[in-house]
ZAKELUM-651893 format. One record per residue: residue in three letters; x negated, y negated, z negated of N, C-alpha, C in turn. Coordinates in steps of 0.02 Angstrom, whole numbers, padded with zeros to 5 digits, always signed. Atoms other than C-alpha are relative to their C-alpha. Layout:
ALAXYZXYZXYZ;...
END
This chain:
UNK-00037-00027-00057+00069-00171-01970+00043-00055+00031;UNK-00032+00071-00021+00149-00290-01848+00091+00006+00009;UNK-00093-00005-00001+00343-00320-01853+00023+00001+00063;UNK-00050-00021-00056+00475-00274-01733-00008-00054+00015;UNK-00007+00053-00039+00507-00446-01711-00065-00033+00052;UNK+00070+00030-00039+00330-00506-01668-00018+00052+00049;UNK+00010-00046-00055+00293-00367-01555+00048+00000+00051;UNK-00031+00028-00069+00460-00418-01449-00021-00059+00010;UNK+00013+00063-00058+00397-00588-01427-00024+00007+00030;UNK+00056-00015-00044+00237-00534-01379+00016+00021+00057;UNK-00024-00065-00059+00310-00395-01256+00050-00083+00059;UNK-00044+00023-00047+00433-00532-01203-00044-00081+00035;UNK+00060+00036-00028+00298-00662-01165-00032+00038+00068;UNK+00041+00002-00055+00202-00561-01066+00050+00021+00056;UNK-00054+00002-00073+00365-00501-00947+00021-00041+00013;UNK-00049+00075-00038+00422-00682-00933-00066-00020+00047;UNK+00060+00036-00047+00229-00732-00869-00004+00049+00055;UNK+00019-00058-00061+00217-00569-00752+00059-00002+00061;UNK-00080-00022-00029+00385-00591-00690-00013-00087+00028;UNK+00008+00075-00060+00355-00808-00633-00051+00017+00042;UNK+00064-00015-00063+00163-00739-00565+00040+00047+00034;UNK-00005-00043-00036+00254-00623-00473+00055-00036+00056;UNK-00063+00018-00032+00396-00725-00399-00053-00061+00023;UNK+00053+00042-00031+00265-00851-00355-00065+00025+00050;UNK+00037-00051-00042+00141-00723-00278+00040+00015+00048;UNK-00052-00024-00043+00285-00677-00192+00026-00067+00036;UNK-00030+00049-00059+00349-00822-00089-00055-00049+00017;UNK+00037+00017-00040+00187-00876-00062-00015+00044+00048;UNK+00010-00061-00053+00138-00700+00022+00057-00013+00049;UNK-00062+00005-00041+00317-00734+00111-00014-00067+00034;UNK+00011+00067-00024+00270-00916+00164-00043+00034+00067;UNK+00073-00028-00036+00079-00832+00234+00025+00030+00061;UNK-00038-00046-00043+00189-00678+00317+00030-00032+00055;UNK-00053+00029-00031+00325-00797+00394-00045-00045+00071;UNK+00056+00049-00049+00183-00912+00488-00026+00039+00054;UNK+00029-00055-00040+00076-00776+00534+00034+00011+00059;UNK-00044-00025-00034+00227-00697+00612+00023-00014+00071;UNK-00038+00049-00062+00290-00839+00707-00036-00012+00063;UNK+00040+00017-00041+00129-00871+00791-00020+00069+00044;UNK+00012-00066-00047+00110-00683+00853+00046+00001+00045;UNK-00077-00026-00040+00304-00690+00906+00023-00046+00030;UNK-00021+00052-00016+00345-00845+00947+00001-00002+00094;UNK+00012+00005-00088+00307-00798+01161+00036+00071+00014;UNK-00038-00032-00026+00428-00652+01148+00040-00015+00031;UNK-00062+00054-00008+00577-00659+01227+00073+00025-00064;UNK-00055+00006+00043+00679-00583+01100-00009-00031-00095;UNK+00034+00023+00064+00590-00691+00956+00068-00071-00020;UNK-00049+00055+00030+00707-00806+00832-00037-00010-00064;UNK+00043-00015+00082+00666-00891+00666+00051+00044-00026;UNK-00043-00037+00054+00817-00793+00580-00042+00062+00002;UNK+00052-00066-00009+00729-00629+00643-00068-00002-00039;UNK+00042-00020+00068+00574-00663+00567-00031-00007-00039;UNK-00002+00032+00088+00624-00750+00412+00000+00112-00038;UNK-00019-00060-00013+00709-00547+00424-00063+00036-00026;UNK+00071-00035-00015+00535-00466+00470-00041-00004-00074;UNK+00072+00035+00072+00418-00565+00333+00047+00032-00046;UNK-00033-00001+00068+00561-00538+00190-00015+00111+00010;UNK+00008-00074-00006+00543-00350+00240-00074+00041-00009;UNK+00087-00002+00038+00338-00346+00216-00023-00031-00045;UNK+00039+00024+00074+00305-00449+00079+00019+00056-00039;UNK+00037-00066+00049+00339-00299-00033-00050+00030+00002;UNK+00063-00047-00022+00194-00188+00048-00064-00046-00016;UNK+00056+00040+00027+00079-00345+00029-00005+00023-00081;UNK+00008+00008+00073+00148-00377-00155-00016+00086-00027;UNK+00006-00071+00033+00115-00183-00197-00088+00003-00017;UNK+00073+00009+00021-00070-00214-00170-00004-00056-00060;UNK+00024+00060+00039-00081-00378-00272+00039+00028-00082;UNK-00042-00015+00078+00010-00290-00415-00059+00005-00084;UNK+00098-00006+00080-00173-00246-00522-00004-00083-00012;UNK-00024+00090+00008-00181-00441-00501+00029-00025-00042;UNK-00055+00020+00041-00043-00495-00567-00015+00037-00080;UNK-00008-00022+00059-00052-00377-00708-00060-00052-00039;UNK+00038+00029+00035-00227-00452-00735+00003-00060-00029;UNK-00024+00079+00028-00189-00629-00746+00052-00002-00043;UNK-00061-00005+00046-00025-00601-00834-00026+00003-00042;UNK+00022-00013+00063-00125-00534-00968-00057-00042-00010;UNK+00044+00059+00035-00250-00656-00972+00036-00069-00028;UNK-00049+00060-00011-00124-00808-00950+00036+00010-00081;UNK-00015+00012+00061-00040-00734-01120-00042-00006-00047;UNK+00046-00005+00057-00168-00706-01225-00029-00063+00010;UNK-00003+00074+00015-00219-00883-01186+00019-00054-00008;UNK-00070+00054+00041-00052-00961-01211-00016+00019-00066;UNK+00010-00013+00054-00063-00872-01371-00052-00015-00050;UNK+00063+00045+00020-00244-00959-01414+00010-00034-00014;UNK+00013+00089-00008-00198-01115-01366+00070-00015-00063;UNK-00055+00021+00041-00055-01114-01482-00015+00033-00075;UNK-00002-00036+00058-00135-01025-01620+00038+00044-00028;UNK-00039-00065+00015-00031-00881-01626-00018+00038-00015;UNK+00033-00039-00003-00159-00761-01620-00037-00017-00076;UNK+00033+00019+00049-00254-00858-01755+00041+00027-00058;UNK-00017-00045+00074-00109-00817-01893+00022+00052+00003;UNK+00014-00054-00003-00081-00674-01822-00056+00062-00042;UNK+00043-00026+00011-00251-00623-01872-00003+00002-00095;UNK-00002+00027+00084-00235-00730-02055+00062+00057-00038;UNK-00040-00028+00016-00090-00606-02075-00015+00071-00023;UNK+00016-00048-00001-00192-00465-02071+00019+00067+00084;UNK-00048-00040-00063-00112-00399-01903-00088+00009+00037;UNK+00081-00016-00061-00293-00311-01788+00036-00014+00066;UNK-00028-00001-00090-00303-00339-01605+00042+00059+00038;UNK-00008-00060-00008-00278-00167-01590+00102-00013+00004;UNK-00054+00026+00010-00090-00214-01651+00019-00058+00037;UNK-00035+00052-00046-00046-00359-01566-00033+00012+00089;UNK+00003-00007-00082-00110-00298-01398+00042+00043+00028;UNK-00033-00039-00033-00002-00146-01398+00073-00031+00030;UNK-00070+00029-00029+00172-00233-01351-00027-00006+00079;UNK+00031-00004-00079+00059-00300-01212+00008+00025+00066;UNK+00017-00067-00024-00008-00152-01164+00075+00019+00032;UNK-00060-00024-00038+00180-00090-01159+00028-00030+00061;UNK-00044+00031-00071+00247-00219-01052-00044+00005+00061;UNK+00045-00041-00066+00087-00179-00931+00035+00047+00014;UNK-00035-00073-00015+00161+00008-00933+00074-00020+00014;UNK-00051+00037-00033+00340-00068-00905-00001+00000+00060;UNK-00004+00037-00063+00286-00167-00754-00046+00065+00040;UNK+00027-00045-00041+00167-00028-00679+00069+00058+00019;UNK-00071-00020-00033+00349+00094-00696+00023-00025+00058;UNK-00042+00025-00038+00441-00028-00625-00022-00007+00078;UNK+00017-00001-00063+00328-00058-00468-00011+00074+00025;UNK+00024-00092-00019+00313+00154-00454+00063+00017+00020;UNK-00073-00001-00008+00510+00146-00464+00040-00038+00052;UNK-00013+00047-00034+00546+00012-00380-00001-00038+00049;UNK+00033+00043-00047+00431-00092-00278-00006+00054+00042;UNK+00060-00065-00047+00332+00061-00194+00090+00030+00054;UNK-00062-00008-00045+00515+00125-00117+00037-00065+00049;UNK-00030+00067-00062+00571-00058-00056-00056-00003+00057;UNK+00038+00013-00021+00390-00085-00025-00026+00061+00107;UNK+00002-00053-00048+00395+00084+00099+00048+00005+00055;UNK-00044+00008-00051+00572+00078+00182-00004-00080+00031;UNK-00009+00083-00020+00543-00122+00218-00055+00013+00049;UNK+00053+00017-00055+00385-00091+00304+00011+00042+00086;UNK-00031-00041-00066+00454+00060+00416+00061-00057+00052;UNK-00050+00035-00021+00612-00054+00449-00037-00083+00035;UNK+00032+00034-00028+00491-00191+00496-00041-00009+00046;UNK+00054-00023-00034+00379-00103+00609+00061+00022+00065;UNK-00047-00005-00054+00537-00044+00706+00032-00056+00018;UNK-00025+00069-00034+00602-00217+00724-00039-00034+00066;UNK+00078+00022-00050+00448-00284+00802-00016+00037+00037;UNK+00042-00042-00063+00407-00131+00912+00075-00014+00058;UNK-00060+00011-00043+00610-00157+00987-00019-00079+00020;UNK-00019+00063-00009+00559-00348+00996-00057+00004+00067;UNK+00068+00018-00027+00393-00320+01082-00006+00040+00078;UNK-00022-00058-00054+00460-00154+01195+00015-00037+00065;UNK-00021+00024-00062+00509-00285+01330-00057-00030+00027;UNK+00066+00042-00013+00339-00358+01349-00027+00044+00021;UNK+00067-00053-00036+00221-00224+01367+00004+00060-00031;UNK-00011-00058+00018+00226-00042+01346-00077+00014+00007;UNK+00044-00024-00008+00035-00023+01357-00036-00001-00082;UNK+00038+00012+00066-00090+00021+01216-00033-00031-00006;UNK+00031+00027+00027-00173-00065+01095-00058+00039-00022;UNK+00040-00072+00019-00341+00037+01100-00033-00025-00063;UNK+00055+00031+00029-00427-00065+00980+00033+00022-00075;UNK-00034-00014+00052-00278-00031+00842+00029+00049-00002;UNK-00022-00047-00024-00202+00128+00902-00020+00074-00026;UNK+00025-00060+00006-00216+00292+00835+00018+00061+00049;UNK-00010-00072-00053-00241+00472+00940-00007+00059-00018;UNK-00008-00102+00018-00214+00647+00932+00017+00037+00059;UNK+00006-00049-00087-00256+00784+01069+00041+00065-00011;UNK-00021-00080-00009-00160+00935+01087-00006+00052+00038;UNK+00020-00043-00067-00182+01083+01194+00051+00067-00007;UNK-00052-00068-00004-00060+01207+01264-00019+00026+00081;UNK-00011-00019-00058-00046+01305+01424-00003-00030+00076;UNK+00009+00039-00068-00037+01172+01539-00076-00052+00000;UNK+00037+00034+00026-00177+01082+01471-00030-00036-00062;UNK+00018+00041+00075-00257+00958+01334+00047-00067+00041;UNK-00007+00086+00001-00161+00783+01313+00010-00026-00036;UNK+00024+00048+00054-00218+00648+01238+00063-00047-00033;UNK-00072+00028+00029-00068+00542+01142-00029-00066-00054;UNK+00004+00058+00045-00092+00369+01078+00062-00020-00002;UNK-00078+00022+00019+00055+00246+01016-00031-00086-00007;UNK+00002+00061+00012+00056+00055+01015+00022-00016-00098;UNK-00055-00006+00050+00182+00071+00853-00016+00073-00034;UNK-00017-00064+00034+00190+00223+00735+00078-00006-00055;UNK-00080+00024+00034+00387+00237+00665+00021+00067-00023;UNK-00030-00070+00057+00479+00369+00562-00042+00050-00022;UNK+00081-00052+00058+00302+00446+00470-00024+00011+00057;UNK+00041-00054-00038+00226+00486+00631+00049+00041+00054;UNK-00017-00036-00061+00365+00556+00735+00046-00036+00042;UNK-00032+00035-00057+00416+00422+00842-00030-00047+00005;UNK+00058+00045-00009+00302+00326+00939+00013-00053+00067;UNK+00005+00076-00048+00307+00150+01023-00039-00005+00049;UNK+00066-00005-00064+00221+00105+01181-00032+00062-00010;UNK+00059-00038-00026+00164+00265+01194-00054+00033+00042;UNK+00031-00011-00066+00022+00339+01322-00019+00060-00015;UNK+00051-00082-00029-00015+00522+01384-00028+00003+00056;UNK+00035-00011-00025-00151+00546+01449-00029+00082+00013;UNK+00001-00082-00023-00134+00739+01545-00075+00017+00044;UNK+00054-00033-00012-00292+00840+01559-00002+00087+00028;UNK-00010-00090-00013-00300+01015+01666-00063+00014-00011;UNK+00063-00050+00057-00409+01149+01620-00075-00026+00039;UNK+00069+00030-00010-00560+01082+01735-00025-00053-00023;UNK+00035+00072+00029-00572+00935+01631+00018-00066+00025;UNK-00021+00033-00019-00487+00830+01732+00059-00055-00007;UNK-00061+00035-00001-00368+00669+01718+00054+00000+00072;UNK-00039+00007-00056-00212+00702+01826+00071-00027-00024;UNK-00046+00030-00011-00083+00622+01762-00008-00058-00076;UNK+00003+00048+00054-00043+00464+01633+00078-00022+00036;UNK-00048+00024+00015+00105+00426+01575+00022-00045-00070;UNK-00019+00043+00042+00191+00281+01478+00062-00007+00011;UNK-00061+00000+00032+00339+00271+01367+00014-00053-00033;UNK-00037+00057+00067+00450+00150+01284-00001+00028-00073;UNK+00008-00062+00042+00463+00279+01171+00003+00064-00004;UNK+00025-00056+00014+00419+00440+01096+00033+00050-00035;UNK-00023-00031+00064+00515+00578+00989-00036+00059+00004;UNK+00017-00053-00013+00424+00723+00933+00081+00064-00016;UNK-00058-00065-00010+00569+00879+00944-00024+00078-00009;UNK+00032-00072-00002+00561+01058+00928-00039+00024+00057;UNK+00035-00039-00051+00402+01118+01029+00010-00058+00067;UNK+00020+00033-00053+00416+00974+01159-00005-00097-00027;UNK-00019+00083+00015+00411+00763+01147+00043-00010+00054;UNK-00045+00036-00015+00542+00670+01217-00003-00069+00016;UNK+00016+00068-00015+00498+00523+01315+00049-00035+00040;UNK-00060+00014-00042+00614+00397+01381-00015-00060+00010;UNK+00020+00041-00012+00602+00263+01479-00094-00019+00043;UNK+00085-00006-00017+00421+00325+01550-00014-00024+00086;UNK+00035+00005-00046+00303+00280+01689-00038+00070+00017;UNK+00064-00042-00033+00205+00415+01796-00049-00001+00033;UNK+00027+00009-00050+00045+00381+01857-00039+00050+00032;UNK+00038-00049-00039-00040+00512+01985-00043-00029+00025;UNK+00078+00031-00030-00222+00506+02052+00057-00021+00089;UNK-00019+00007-00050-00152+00429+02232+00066-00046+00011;UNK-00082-00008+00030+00038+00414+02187+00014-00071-00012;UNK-00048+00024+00033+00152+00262+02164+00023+00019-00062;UNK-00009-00033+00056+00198+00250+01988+00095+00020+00014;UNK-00077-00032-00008+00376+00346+01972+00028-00004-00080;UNK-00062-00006+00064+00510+00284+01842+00023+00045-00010;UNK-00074-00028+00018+00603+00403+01733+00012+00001-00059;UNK-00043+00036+00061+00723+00371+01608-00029+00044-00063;UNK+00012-00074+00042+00692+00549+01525-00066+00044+00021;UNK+00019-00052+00005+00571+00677+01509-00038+00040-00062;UNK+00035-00042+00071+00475+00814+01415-00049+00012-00021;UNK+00044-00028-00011+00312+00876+01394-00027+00046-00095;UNK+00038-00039+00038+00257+01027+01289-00034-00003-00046;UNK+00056+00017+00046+00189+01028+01140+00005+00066-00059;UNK+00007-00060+00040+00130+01166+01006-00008-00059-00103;UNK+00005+00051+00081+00119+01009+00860+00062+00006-00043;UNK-00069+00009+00055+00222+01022+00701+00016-00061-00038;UNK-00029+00083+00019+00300+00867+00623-00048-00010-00047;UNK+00070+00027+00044+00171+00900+00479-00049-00007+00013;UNK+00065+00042-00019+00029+00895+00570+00010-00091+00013;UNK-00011+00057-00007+00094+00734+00646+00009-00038-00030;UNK-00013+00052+00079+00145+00648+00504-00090+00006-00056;UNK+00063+00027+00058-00020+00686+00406-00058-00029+00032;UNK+00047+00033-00057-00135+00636+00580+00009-00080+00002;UNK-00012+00071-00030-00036+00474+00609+00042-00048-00024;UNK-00043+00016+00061+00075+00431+00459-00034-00049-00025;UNK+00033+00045+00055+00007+00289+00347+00034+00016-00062;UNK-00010-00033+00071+00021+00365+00166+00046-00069-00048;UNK-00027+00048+00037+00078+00191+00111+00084-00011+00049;UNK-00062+00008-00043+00242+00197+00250+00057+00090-00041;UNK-00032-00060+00037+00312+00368+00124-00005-00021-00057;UNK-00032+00000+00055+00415+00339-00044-00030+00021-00036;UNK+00032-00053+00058+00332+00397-00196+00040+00053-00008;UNK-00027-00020+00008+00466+00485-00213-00026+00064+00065;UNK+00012-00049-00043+00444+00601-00061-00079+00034+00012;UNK+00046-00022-00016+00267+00622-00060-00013+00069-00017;UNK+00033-00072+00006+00232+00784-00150+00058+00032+00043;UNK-00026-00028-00021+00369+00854-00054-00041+00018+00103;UNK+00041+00040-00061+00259+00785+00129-00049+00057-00014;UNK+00043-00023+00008+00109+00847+00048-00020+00099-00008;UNK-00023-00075+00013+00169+01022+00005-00002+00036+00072;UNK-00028-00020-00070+00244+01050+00205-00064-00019+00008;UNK+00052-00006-00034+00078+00996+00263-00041+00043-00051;UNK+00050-00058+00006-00034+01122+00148+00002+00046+00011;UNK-00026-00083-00036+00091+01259+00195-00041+00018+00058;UNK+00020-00011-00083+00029+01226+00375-00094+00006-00013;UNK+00066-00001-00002-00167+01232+00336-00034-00062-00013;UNK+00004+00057-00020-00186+01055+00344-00021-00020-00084;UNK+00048+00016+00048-00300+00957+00204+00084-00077-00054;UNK-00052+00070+00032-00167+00799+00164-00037-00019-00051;UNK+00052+00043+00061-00311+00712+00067+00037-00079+00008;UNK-00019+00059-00022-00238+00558+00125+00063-00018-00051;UNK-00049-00006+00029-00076+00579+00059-00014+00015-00102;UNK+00041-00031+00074-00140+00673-00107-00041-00059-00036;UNK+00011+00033+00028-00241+00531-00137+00050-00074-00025;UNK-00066+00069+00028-00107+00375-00122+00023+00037-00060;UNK-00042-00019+00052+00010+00491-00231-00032-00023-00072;UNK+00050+00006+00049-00129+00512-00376+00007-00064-00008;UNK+00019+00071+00006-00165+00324-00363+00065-00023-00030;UNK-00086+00048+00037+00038+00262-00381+00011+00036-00079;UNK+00004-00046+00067+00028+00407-00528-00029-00059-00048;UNK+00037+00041+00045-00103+00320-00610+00010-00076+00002;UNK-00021+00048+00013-00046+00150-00575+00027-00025-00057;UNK-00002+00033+00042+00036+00111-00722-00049-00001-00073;UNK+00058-00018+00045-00121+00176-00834-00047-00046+00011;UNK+00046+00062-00026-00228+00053-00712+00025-00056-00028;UNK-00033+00054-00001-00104-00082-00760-00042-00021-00087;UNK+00003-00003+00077-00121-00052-00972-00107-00010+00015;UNK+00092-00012-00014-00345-00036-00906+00001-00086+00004;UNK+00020+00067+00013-00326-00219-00854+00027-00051-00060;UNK+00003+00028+00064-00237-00275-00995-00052+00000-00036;UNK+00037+00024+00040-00375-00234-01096-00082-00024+00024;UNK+00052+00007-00037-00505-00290-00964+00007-00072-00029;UNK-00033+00071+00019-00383-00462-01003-00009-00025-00054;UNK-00003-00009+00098-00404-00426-01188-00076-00026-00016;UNK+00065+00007+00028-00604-00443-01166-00025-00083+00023;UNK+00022+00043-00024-00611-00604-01073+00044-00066-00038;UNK-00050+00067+00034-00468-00713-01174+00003+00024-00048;UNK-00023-00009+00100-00460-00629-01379-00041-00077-00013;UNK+00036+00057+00036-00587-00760-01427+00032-00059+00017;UNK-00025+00081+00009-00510-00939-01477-00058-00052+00063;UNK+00015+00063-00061-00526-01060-01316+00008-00058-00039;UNK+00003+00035+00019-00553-01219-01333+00032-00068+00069;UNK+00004+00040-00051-00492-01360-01198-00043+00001+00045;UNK+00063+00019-00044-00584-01344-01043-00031+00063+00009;UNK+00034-00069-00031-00645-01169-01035+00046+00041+00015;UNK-00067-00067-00010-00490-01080-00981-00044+00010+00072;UNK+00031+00004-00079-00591-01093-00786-00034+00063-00001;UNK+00029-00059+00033-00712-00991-00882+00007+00067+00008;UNK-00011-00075+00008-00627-00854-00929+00041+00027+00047;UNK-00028-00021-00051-00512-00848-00780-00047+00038+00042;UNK+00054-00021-00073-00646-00824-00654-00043+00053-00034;UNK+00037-00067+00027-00737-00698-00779+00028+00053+00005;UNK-00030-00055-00044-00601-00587-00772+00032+00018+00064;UNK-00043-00016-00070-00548-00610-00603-00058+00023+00043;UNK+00078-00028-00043-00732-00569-00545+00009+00074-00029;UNK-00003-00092+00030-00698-00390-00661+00034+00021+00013;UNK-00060-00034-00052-00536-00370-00579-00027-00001+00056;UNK+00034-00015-00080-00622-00388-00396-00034+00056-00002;UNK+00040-00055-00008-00742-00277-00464+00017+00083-00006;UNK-00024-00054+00021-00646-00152-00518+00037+00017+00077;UNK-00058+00007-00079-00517-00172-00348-00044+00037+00055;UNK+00040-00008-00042-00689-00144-00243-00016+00084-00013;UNK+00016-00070+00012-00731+00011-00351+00063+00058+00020;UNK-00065-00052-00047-00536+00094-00303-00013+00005+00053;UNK+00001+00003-00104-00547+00048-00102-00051+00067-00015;UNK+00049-00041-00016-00718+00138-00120+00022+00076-00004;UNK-00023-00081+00011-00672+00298-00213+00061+00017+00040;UNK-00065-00025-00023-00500+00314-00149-00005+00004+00095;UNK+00051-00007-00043-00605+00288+00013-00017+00094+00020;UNK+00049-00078+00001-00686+00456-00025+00055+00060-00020;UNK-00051-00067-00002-00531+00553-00086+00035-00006+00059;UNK-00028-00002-00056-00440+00514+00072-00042+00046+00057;UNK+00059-00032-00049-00594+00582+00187-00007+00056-00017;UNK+00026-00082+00020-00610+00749+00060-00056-00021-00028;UNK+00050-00013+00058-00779+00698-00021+00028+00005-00077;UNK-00016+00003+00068-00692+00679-00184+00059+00018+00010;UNK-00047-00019+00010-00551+00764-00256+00060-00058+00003;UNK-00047+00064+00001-00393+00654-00241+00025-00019-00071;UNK-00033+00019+00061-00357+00651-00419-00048-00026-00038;UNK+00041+00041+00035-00537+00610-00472+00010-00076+00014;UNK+00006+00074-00052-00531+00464-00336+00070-00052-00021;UNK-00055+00055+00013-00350+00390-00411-00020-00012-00077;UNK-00009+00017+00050-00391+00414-00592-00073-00030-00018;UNK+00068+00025+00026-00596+00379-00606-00007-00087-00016;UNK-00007+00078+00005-00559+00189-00587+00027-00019-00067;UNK-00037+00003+00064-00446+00188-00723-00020+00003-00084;UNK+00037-00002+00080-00548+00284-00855-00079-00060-00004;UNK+00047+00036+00002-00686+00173-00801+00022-00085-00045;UNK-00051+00056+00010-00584+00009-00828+00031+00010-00080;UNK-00018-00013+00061-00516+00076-01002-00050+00027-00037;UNK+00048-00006+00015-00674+00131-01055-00030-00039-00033;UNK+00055+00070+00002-00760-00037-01035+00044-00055-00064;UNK-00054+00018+00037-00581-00105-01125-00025+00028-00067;UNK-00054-00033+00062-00555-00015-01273-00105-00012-00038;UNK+00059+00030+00015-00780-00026-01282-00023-00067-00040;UNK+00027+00077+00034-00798-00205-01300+00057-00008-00050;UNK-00039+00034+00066-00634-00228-01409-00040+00053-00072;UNK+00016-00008+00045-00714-00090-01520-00058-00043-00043;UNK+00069+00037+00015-00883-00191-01524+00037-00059-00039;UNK+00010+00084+00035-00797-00353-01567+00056+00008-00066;UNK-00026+00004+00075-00674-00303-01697-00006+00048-00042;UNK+00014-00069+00075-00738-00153-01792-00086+00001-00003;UNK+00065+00010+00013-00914-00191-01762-00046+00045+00030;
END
């Protein structure tokens, strides 16, 4: 049985390596962000570097939330082959201690760090990106109020006066306040008679709230006005589950989101699936540990660490490719959202817990 003590080194090994790959993942993603940034913004007029040093430090969480399976993976490869290369593992083994035993600390500090990014990250990672998306739509609002059709999402409504169509340059507070936005007013013969553009958008009880709009009429000079209204029969949950990005809502709030939109009829696969997925996140985390476990237990030798990096970092891609996909399909409704967050997982721990049985119990 392995001792308290040796099971905190272990544990504290692998949170000192997960914790530099992560602070290094991290201000490179912040370097990438900051460049990017500059070169999109740099021909505003209200563009500064302090602003968006600002901006980038406010999205690298949402990056680092994806790269988190990553990290876990390498972390756990990176110890278990410090631990090779130093023969640790070796009297470990002479001690009588199984893999089984010296992987669980591991394992824990995987489950640790998957918490901590469910607790932690995923809430910075969510209010930073909202708070970043409104910076940049106030920086950009003086430039051009027209859409971006190519990136833009839409949603039609229809009431009494007609159908109109509603895109947004920006999407800000889940879906109910929209940047550059454009309506496009349809009367009942099918006809375009009016288009209008907003600085912005609020949806309100039973009407939106546009301010700052353009009017254009078939014929017509366009006509400024500061204010107006137009009709609408949409509820905040539809809107939020149409035009929301499931990754811009708190773990924390989601089943509460998800709930208000099934009241209303409404599917929230979208939602339903992220949740599931951050759920199972730290179970994915403890999956690549022992994905980490199959590509570095065996004693390295100088010179093949390349090896085994790129072996498991090809089974982490593969695995990464198999989530998008399914979680793909629970978002759309072919698959349940809870098969689609957890199937990766048991797959991934499966293949784990498989090959370590093969190689140390035979």
């Amino acid at each position: 049985m392995i001792g308290l003590t040796l099971a905190r080194y272990f544990f504290m090994r692998y949170i000192v390596i997960t914790m530099w790959f992560f602070i290094g993942v991290a201000t490179l993603v912040f370097i990438i962000t900051f460049t990017e940034l500059s070169g999109r913004m740099s021909g505003l007029p209200g563009y500064s570097a302090a602003l968006t040093l600002g901006i980038a430090s406010l999205q690298t969480p949402m990056v680092m939330l994806q790269a988190v399976p990553f990290i876990g993976l390498v972390s756990g490869m990176m110890t278990l082959i410090s631990l090779n290369r130093k023969y640790e593992l070796v009297v470990a083994r002479s001690a009588g201690i199984s893999a089984w035993q010296f992987l669980a600390p591991i394992c824990f500090g995987a489950l640790v760090y998957g918490l901590a990014t469910l607790f932690v990250l995923n809430p910075l990672a969510a209010n930073g990106l909202e708070m970043a998306q409104s910076i940049e739509s106030q920086i950009r609002s003086g430039k051009s109020g027209s859409v971006e059709s190519a990136n833009s999402p839409w949603i039609k409504q229809r009431t009494a006066e007609g159908e109109t169509i509603i895109g947004a340059r920006t999407i800000l507070n889940q879906g109910l306040e929209l940047a550059g936005a454009t309506f496009l007013r349809i009367d009942a013969d099918g006809d375009l008679f009016e288009r209008i553009d907003a600085r912005t958008a609020h949806l309100r009880d039973g009407h939106w709230e546009l301010l700052q709009a353009s009017r254009f009429r078939n014929g017509d000079l366009p006509e400024r006005v500061e204010s107006m209204e137009i009709p609408t029969n949409l509820t905040p949950e539809f809107v939020q589950e149409r035009l929301a990005r499931p990754e811009s809502i708190p773990f924390f709030e989601l089943p509460r989101k998800i709930a208000a939109a099934r009241s209303f009829g409404l599917s929230a696969n979208a939602f339903a699936t992220h949740f599931h997925s951050l759920v199972a996140l730290p179970a994915l985390l403890v999956a690549m540990t022992l994905i980490a476990a199959t590509v570095s237990m065996r004693f390295a030798r100088m010179g093949q660490s390349a090896t085994i990096i790129l072996g498991g970092i090809m089974a982490g891609f593969l695995l990464y490719v198999v989530s998008v996909l399914v979680k793909a399909f629970g978002s759309a409704g072919f698959v349940p959202p809870v098969a689609a967050a957890w199937f990766p997982v048991l797959v991934a721990g499966f293949f784990g817990v498989t090959f370590l049985l093969y190689k140390e119990d035979g």
